[in-house]
Each structure stands twice: as C-alpha cells, then as structure tokens.
N, C-alpha and C positions, 0 to 999 in steps of 0.2 A: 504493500500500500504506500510507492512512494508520495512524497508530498504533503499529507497530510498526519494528522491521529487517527490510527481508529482507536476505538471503545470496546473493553471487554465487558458486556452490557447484558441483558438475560436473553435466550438465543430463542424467543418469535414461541414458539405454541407449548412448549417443549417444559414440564416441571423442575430444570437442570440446565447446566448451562451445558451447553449441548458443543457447537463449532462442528457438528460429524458431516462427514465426505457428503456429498451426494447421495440419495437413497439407492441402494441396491447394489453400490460402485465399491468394491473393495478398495484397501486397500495398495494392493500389488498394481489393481489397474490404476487407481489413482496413478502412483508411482510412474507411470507409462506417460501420463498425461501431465508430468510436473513443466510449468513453467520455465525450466532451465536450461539458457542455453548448452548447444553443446562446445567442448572444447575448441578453440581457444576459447579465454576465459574474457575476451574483449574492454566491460571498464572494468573488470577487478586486475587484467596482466595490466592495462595503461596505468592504472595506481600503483602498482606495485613499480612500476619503469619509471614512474616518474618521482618515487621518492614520497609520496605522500601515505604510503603505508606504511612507512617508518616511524610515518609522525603519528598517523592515528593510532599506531601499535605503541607508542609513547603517549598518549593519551587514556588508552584504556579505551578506547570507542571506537574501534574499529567496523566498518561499515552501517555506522547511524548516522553519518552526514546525508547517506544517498535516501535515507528512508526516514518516516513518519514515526516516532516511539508510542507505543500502544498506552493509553489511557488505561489506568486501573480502577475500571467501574467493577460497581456491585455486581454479582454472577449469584444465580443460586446455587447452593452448596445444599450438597445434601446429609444427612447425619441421623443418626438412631438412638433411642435407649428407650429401657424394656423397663415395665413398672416394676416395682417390686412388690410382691407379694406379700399381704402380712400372716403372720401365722397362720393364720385360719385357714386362708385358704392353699395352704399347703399340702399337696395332692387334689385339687379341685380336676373338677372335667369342667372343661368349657365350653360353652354353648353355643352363645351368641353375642355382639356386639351393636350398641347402638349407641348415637349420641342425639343430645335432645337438642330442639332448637336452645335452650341455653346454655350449648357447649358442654350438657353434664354427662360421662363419658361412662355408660351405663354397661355390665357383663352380665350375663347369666351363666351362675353354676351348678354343678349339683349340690353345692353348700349352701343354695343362696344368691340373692342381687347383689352383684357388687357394685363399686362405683371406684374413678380413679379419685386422690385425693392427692393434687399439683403430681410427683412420680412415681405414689404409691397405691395400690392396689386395695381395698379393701371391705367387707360385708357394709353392705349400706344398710344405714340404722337411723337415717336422717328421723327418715317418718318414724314414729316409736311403735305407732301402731301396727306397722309391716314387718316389722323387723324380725319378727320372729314366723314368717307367712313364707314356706316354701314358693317360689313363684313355678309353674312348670315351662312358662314364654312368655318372652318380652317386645312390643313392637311399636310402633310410633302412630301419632296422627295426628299433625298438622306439627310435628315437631315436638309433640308432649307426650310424655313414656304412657302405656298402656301395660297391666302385667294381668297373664292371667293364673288365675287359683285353681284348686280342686273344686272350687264351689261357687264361683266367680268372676269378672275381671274389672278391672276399674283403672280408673287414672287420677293422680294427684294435681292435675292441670283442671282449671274449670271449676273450682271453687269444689271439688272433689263430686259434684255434679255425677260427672259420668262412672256407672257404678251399675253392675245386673248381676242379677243372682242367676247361679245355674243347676242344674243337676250334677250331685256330686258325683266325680272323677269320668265324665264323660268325656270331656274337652283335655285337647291338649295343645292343638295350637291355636294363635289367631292372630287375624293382620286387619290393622284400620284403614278405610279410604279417608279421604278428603274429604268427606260430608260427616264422617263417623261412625259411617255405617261399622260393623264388626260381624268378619267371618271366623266362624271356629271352627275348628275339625277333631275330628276323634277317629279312633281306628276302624269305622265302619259306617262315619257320617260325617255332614255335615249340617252347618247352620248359620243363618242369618239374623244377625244383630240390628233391626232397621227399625226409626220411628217407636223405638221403645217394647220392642215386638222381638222375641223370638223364634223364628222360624224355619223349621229342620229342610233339608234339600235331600232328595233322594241322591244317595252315592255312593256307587259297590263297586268302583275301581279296586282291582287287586293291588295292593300295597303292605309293605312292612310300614312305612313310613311316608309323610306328602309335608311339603312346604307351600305355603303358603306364602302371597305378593300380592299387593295394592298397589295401582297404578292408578291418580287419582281416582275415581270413583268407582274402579273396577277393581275387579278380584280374580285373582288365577290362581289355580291348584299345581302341582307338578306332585304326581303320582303315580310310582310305577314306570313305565317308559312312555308318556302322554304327558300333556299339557291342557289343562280343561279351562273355559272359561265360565265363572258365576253370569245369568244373564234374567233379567225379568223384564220381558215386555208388557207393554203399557195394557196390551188385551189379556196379557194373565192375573191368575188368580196370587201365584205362590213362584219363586225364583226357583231356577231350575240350572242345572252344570251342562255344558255342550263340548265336546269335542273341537276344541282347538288345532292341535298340535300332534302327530301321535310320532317318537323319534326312537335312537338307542341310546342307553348309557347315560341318560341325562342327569344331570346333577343339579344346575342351579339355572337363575332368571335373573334377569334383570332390564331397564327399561329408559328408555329415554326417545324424545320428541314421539314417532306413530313407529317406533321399531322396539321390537323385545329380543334380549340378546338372550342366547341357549345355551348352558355352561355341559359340556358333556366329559366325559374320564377320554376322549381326544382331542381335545380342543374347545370351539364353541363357533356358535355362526348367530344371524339374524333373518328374525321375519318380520313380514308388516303387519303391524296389529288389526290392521282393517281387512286384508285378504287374506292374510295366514303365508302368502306366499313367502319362498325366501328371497333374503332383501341383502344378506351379506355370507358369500360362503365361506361353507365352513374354515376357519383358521387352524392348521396344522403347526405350520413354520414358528414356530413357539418355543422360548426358551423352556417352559414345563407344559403340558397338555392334560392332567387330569385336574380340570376346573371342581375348584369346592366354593366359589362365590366368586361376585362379578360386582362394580362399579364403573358407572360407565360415566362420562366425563366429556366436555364440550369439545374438547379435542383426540380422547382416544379411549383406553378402557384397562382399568384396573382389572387385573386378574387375581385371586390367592387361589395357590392349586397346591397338591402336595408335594412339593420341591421348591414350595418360595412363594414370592407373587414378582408379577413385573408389570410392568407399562406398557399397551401397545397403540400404538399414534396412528392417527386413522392414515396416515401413508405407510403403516408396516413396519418401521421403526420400534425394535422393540429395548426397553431398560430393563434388568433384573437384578432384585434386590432377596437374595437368600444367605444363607450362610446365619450364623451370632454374629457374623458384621451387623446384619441389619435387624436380625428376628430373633424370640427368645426359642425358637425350634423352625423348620420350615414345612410344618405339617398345620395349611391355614385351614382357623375353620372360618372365619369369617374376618369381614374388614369394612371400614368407614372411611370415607374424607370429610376433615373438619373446616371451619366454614373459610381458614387461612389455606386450603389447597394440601396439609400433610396430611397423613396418609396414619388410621391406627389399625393394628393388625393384630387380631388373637388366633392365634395357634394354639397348639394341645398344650404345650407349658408355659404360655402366659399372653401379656398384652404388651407391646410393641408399638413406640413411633418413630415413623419416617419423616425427620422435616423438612423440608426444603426453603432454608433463612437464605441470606442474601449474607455474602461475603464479598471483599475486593483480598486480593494474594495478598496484599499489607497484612488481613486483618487476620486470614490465614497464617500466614508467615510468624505472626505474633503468637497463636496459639502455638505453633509446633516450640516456638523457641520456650516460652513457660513451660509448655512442659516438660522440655530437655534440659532445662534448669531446676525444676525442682523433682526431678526422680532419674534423670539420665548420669549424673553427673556424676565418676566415679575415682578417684583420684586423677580428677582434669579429663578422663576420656570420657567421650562418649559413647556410654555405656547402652550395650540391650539388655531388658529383663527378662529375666524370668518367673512365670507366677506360679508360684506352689502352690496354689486354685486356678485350676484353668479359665482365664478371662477373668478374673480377681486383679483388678489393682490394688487390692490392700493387701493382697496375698507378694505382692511383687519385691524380687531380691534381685540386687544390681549385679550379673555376673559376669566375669572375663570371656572372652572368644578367642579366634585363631586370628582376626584382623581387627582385634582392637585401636592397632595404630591408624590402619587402615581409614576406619570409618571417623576416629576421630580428626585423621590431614583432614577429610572433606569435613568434618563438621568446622574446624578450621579456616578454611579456604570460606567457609559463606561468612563465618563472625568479619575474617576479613572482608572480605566485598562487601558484608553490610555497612563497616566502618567506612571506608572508601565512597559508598554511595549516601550515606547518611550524615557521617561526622559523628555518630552515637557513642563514646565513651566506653559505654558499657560491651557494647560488642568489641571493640577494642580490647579489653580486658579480656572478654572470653577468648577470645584470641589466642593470647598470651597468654590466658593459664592452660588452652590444650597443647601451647608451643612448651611448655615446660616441662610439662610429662612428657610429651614425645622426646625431648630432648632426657629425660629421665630413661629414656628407653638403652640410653646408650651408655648410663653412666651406675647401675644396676648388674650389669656382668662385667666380667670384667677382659672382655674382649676389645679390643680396640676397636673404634668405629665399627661396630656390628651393633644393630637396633636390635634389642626383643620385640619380638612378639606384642607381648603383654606382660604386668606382672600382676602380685596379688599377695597380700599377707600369708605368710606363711602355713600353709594346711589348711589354706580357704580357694583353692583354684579347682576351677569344674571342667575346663574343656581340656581333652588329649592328653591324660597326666603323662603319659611318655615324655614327654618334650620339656618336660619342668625341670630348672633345676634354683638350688640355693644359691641366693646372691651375697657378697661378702658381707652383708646385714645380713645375721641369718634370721629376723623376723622377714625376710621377703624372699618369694620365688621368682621368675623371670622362665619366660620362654621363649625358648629357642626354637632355630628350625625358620626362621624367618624365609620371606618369598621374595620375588618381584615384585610384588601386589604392594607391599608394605613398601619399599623404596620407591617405588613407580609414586605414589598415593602422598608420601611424605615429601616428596620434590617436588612434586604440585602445588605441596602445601604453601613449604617454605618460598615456593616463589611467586604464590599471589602473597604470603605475607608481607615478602618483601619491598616489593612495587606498590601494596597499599595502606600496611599498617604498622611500617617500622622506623618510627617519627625521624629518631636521633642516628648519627653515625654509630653509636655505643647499641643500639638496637639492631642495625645491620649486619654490625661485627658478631654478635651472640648469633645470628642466623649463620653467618658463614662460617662460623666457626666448628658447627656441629654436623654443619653440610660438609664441610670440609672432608669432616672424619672421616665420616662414611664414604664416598667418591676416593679417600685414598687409603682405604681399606678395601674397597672395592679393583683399583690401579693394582696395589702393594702386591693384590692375591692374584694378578693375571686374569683380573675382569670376570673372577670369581666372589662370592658372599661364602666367607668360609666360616664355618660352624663351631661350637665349641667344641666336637670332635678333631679337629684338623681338616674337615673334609665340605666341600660347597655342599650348600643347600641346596634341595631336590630343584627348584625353579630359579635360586642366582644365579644364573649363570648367563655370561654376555658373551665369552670368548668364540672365535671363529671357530673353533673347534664344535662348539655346540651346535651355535646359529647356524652356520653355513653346513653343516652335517644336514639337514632340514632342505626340502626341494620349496618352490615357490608358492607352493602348495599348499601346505603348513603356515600357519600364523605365527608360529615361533619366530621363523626365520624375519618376515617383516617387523614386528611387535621387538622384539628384543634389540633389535637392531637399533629401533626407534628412541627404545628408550636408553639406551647406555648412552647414545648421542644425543640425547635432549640431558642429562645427568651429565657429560661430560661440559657440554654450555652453559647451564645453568654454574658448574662448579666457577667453570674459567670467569664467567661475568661476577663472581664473590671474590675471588682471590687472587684472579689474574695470574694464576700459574700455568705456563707456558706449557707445562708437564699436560695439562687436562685438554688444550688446544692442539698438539701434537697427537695425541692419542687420540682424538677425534678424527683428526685428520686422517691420521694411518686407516682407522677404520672404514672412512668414507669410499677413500681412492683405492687403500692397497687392498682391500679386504670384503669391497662390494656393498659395504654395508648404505649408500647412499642408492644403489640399484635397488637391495633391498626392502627400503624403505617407499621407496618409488614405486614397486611391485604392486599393480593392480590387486584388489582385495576381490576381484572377480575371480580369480584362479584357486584361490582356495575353496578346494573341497575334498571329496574321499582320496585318502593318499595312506594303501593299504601296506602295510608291512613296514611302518619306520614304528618302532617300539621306543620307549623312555622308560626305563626303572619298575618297568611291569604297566606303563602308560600307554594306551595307542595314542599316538597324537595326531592322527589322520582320521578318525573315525568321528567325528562331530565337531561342527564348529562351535567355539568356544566363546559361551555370551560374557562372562567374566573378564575375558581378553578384550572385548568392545569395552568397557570402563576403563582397563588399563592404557587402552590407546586412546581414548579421547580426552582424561585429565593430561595425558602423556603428551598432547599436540599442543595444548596450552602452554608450556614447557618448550619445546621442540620448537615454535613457530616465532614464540616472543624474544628467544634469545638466542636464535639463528647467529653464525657467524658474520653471515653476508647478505646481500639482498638475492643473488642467485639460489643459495640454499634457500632460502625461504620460500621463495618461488616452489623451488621443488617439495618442497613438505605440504604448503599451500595445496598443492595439486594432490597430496599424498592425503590428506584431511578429506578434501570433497571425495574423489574415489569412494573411500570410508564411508562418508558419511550420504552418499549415495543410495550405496548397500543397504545402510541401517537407516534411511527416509521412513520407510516403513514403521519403524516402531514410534512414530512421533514422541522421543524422546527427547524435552528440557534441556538437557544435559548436552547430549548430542549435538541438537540444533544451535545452542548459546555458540558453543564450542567452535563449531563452522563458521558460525556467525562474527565471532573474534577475527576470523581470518581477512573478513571482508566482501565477507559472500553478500552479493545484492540481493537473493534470492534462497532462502530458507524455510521449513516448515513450521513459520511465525503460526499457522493457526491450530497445526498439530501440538507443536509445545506449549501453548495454552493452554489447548484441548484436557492435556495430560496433565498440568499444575490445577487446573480448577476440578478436574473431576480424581484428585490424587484422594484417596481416604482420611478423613480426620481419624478412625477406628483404626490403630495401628496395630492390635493383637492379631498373632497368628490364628485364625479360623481357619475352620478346613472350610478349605472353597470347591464346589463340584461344578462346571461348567461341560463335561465330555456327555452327559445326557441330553444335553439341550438342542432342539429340531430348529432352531432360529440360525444355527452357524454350520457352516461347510469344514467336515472334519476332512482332514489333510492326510495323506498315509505317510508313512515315516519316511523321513527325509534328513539329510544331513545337518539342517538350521533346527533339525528339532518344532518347527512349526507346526503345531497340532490344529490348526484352525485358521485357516484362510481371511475371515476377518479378527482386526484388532478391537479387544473388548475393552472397554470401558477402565481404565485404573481400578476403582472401587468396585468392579466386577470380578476384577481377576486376584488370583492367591496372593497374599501380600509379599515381596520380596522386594531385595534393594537393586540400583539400575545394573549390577552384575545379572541377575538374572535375566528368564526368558519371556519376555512379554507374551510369547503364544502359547506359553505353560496352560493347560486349564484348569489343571486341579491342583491342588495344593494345602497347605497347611499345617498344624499339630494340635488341631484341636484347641488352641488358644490359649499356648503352653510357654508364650512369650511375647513382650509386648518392643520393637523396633523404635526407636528416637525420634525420628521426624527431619534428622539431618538429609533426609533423602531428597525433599522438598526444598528445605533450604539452601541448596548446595545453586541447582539451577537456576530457582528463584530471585538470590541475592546477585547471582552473573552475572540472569536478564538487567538486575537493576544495574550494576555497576555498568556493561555495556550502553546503557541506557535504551536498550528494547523494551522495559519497562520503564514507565514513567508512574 
C-alpha cells in the first residue's frame, strides 16, 4: 500500500479480524499470484547501487521510505474463559442454555436452575420460592425465562402473571411464541397453552425424545426423523400437528428471516418455511458435522457439534473454536449469543465464553509482556511453565528447557526494539537483565567462551538430566551440550542490543566483550563448539569438513554457512580483529561458503543416504532451521563486509523467504522486510499477530478430522493440510515449529511466555511497519 496508511480496523462481516486470502484460494495459489517482481530486483538493486541502503540499514528503517506504515486500529481479538462451577454443581448434567432479554445467563441441570454470577456458575436461589423447584425445561418469551415443573410452568417476568397449572409429571418440554402462547410435550403428546386454555393435540410420532422451537408465533416439533408443524386454522375447532419436514439423522433447528436451518449428525442444510422446499444444501465441508444446536446470525451461523462449534459465513468461510483453548470440553450441548455478539457455550463439563473485545497489537503487546513479567521471569530468562494441574495457572512452576538461552536472545531482541521504538526505560532494563544471564551462561562453567545451555539450582533441573553438570558454585548446575540454535539466537541478540539499546561506550564494550569469547572459542577450536568432554557439540559445528560434507540439498550446508559468517561480522564490527575478517574471508572464497549461502532454498529436499550421529539429514525439511536462518539474516545482512556481499545475502533472504511466503509469518516477513523489500506479506503478518492466541497453554489441538481443509499426503515440508489455519486454530508452538502441524498438544501440561508475539511485533514497530 505504497503512499499512504492503511488501518488494521475490524475486517467487514466477519466476528475476528479476519485479513484471509480470497474465499476458496489457498494458500500455495495465492503464492502463484504474489505481487513480486521477478528477479532483477529493479528499485530494491538501484538502492542498494546507489548507497542509500547503507543509510536506511543505519537507520533501522529499511524499506519504509517506499511504503505507507500501517495504522494500529482496534481489530477484534478473540479470547475465552469457562465459568467456574461452584460446588454444587459439581458433577451436574447439563441441559440447556438461555439468556434473558436482561442478559441473565440462565443453565439447566439435573441439580437444578443455575444462573452465571459475573464468572461463576451457580444454583439460582434468586427467587426463594423456586429455589428448591426441580425445573424439568427452561425457555424464553419475548426475552423472559419461562420454567416448566412437574405440575406446572410459569415465569417470573409479568408481575408473575403468567402461571398454569398442569397434570402432574405429564409434560416435559415446552417452548413460548411471541404472543405467549405455550407448547408442551410429553412422551406420547402434546398440548396447547393459548388464551388461558389448555388444549391437548393429537400426536403418536414415534420418538425416545422431541424438541421443541418457537419461531414467532409458531411452533415446530423435531421428533424422531420428521419435523412437524403446530397449525390451527381459522375454520377449526382444536390445533392440530402436520407434516412439515420428514429427513435422517436430525438433531437440531433453528431459524431466521422465512428459512429454518436443519442440524443433522452430517452436517445441516435449509428450507423455506413457507414451501418446505430446500433453500440451502446440505453443508458437509465442515470443520465438525454432527450438529447438537445451531445459531444463526445476520451474516452466517453458529454451529456446537461434538468436536467444538465454529462459525460459518454465508460465503463458506468457516472459524473453529475447540480444544480448552476455547471450551470447558468440546462435547456442545447447547449455545447463545449475547446481545454484545460473544458467543456462550455449554458442553457436558460446563459453561464457556467466546469474546470477541477489540484490541490494537499495543494493547496486545502489553498483555503478553505482564504477563512475562510476573510469572515468566526466571533468573533473567524467559522462562516456560509448567503446570502441575493441567491448564492450572496456580498450579504453575517456572522450569528450565534445552533453549532456555535461546528463547530468552529473542525475548531480548523485542525488550530491545521496544526500547528503540518507544524510549521506554523499562524495557531497556528488561533488556539488560536477560543480557546478564545470558552473559551468566558463560561464566557458570568453566569453559572458556562456551554458553550453557541453561542453569538451575542445584537438584532443581527437569529437562535431559544427562547433560547437567556442577558448576564451581556447587549450589548450581549448568548444561551443557549447547547447539547452533543457542549461538545463532544469542548473536541476534546481542546485535539488535547493540545498534538499539547500548547507550554508553562502557555498555558496548560488556557486549563485545562476551561476544568476543565465544567467536574465539569458536576460531581457537577450528570452527568447532567444543564441549566439556573435549569433543564438538552434536550441531556446533561450522568447519568445511562438516558443511561442505552436505550436497546442496541439505540445509546444513546453506544454514551453517550463513551463520559462522554472519558470527564472524558481527565479531569483527565489536572488536575489529582482523583475525575474524580473515577467516571470513577464507570461508567465503576459499571454501565456497559464499556459493553456499547463495544456494537457492529451492533444491533442498529428499537427499537419501547422508546420515549424522544416527540423524538423517535429508529426510525432512527442517522448520527449526527456518528460525535459525531468518534471526541469522538480521545479523548477516546488517553487518555485511561490503555492499557486494550484501547484495548477495539480500538475494539469499528473499529466495528464503519466498519458500516460507506461505506461512505468513511476522517474523519472517519483518525480516525480509529489513532488507528493503518493497513488496512483502504486510497483510499475512498481520493476519498472524492479530489472530496469535492470548490462551498460551499447551491444549491438545485436533484439527486432522475436520471436512473444511484438504489433507495433504506426506510430503517432505511435512505439510498436513493444504490451507493455513488460523494461529488460534492450530496447536500452540513457537515460530521453530510447523504451521501445517494439525494436531498437537499435552493436554495443557504447560503454559509458553508470549515472547513469540513480541519478538515480531516490536521489529514491525522499530522498522516502523507499525505505526
């Protein structure tokens, strides 16, 4: 959108802020159809020839002059939390769900009327006179609760007016129209509540069970595999039931303007209430198909079925909201929308809301970072928990991992750029106390420039005890066994700190100082990470012996390449030893490492028979390796030798990020975007930050049932599904993982930081793509 702002604003009919492709149009075809030129790279080579990408790479804003910075409007954000239950009704069956025209958010159980009370659950006792009144159905008319009894029904609306006595335990449902008429039903009849008048209706449909619907002034039955209409014309005596509808499998009804939607255990369709014909076929293409109730909506139609509920938009678009991300079970029995558009949902273990509030990323950004401050925070790293109650945050204990340094560079890297784009103090701070720990990582063993791991008080460490060992404090452990991952991620780090938040010379020097170490512990060993064994780590390793062992095939060979030479630039711009330019060098010309790097990301795929250490490294491509390389291009591109190099890395980024267009990933896209790219997936990275989950616990997620997506057969990217699902749709995982995973989880056996959001978030802003 050059020239102008646009507005990240609420996206047209859609309860979410939406930004999705075209209906019907994947992904992969989008891709086909991106706006981008093709190579030469026309004004991004003339910027780069003429010296003005030097300067915007010195500014930190590289290709925001050519374009418009997005406005940070409100977006609806969606979010959930489930009522709690109070004692009592613990083990309830639940029934049914209604809410009254004044918002009071009424349950039937077998315990009893419940009612919510602000997020709790509880026996309604309002009335004193009810309170102790089995009710056997609950239903509405004109927006005012109606309950019926063993021996009557009544409503507390109307000055308690409305009120009839009946034969006891014959009835057991019943539903109001709009004039107040009242139909009830029992296991071998019906009856008519009109003018003060009860009057039975012949009706021997065979059934276990019938539900009953009021559509203003009419009445429908759903019994058995039929749908009947209550009807009295004006020349009879007494109301009589007629043959509507007759289908299979039917489950539920529902109704809006002159159409009635048909909830069946496949799906559901529509007819017109005036001819009976059908009006909307049947809908298969469903992320779940056996319908337990239906809401239908000016623009599309709430489903709960047993695997969830979702949203489908009268052009096909469908949402889906399952998993304890959103539901307290995904076995719906029923559901409402209240009168702000959220969404409440009772399933078999409780009651459930969907909200969809209005956020701008600020306001986002704001919640993730509270909360990484008061439960993430774990000496300086950030930490993931673990809840010893699954989905318990009171239950939550901050434990170590295998890339604790890891996740803490990038939580790093955003406190920086928040600094940089804000001037906030505070982040500044946070900053500098995840720079400490990390830089503790090195001074905790007692290897020379070699990072751990992670450490952790002595006989308090949880992940890979193998790998532990006693540091010369013997109240602390440290792990060993360090990666790429960890160096790649820590040089990222240190060098957005450096260019944003390292005021004083005396604050530059502590950076290069520690960077140093490592870079020549890295030199010292032959461009190996040497272990407290004597021997490299499974994955340090940079030397040609490794890399160039690897055909072009392999991401090793590119990826490693990339990063010893973005590690060896970054070293030389801290300390200017000639020793780190030299060696880059050799690598570039003498040792291929510059073809390398330059090696199309097109050529990697199955490359059978190169083993590692019991590793195939040709047998899938590696999503973990896309993180590595695109922190690793931020490094690599900004402190390039020369402008020729940069050029070529430049061209080494887009390829990359070509490939991974697809995942419309944040991260990814900033990253490109640094380079100077005119042209990037500004509305896919959006897409992804505004629909990212505020619910960061591990839920198990099941998306490989679902009839709404085209399952993929196995393939080397591991892509299980042909379109990209929704962030908040899919399993939770950080941007190492695989966006086309579908299933995933542990049951909600830990709860992730939020550094994940902040990382591309605070770029956007420092780049200034965010405004």
């Amino acid at each position: 959108m050059p020239g102008g702002a646009a507005t990240l604003g609420d996206a047209g009919e859609l309860p979410w802020r939406g930004n999705c492709y075209p209906e019907g149009m994947s992904v992969n075809r989008m891709r086909n159809q991106s706006p981008i030129p093709a190579r030469p790279w026309g004004v991004q080579w003339q910027l780069a020839r003429s010296g003005r990408l030097l300067a915007l790479l010195a500014l930190g804003a590289l290709g925001v002059e050519a374009r418009g910075a997005i406005r940070d409007a409100p977006f609806r954000q969606a979010s959930a939390f489930k009522f709690d239950p109070t004692p009592e009704l613990l083990g309830a069956t639940y029934q049914r769900l209604l809410i009254t025209r004044d918002e009071v958010i009424q349950v039937l159980t077998d315990k009893g009327v419940a009612r919510a009370f602000d997020e709790r659950l509880g026996l309604d006792r309002t009335y004193r006179a009810l309170a102790d009144q089995p009710a056997l159905d609950l239903a509405l008319g004109r927006g005012r609760l109606f309950r019926l009894h063993a021996d009557q029904f009544l409503s507390p609306g109307w000055a308690g007016k409305h009120i009839a006595r009946l034969p006891s335990g014959v009835y057991r449902h019943l539903a109001v129209a709009d004039d107040l008429s009242v139909l009830l039903s029992g296991p071998t009849n019906l009856a008519l509540f009109k003018g003060g008048r009860l009057t039975a209706i012949p009706f021997a449909a065979p059934r276990a069970d019938e539900r009953l619907y009021a559509w203003r002034n009419d009445f429908y039955v759903l019994a058995g595999e039929a749908i009947w209409r209550v009807v009295w014309p004006p020349a009879e005596l007494f109301p009589r039931v007629e043959l509507f509808h007759r289908g299979a499998d039917l489950t539920a009804l529902a109704f809006r303007d002159q159409q009635i939607l048909v909830g069946t255990r496949h799906g559901y369709y529509g007819l017109d209430l005036q001819s009976g014909r059908l009006s909307l076929p049947l809908q298969t293409n469903l992320p779940a198909a056996e319908i337990t109730c239906l809401a239908p909506t000016a623009n599309g139609v709430w489903a709960g079925t047993t695997a969830g509920v979702f949203f489908q938009q009268r052009a096909g678009v469908c949402r889906y909201f399952a998993s304890r991300r959103w539901l307290a079970d995904d076995q719906v029995v029923d559901l409402q929308l209240d009168r702000a558009g959220d969404l409440l949902v009772l399933t078999r273990a409780g009651l459930s809301k969907i909200e969809f509030g209005t956020l701008t990323l600020a306001q986002k950004a704001d919640y993730y970072e509270r909360k990484i401050r008061q439960r993430h925070i774990r000496y300086g790293f950030c930490s993931q928990l673990h809840l010893r109650t699954p989905g318990d945050i009171a239950s939550a204990e901050m434990v170590d991992t295998d890339n604790d340094g890891s996740w803490t560079s990038y939580y790093l890297a955003s406190q920086a750029f928040r600094y940089a784009a804000t001037g906030e103090e505070a982040a500044r701070s946070n900053a500098w106390e995840a720079f400490e720990t990390l830089e503790r990582l090195q001074t905790i063993n007692p290897l020379n420039g070699f990072p751990a791991r992670t450490f952790e008080r002595t006989g308090f460490k949880v992940s890979d005890p193998d790998r532990w060992h006693l540091s010369p404090d013997p109240n602390w452990e440290w792990k060993a066994h360090t990666s790429s991952d960890e160096i790649t991620a820590q040089t990222f780090a240190y060098a957005v700190l450096y260019e944003t938040a390292a005021k004083s010379p005396a604050e530059k020097a502590r950076i290069a100082a520690v960077y140093d170490k490592i870079i020549a512990h890295i030199v010292r060993h032959n461009l190996y990470l040497v272990d407290v064994d004597g021997q490299p780590t499974l994955w340090g390793r940079w030397h040609p012996e490794y890399v160039n062992h690897f055909p072009h095939s392999i991401g090793d060979r590119r990826l490693n390449s990339a990063e010893i030479i973005a590690f060896l630039q970054f070293a030389y711009r801290l300390t200017h030893k000639e020793l780190y330019r030299e060696k880059a060098r050799e690598l570039l010309y003498q040792h291929g490492y510059l073809d390398n790097i330059t090696s199309s990301m097109s050529l990697i795929g199955p490359t059978p028979g190169f083993m590692f250490r019991g590793n195939d490294m040709g047998n899938e491509w590696n999503h973990s390796d896309d993180l590595l390389a695109f922190v690793n291009y931020w490094t690599l591109v900004r402190y390039a030798f020369n402008d020729e190099l940069r050029r070529a890395y430049i061209a080494a980024v887009r390829d990359h990020w070509e490939i991974e267009q697809i995942e419309r990933n944040p991260l990814w896209n900033f990253v490109y975007a640094m380079t100077g790219a005119l042209y990037f997936d500004e509305p896919g990275a959006l897409w992804t930050l505004q629909n990212f989950p505020l619910d960061l616990i591990s839920w198990t997620v099941i998306n490989s049932r679902r009839r709404d997506i085209n399952k993929l057969p196995d393939n080397f990217r591991h892509h299980e599904s042909e379109q990209l699902l929704s962030p908040d749709e899919r399993p939770l995982m950080r941007w190492n993982g695989n966006p086309f995973t579908l299933d995933g989880g542990d049951g909600g056996a830990s709860e992730l930081a939020g550094d994940e959001f902040l990382l591309p978030y605070w770029m956007g802003r420092y780049l200034k793509i965010i405004q």
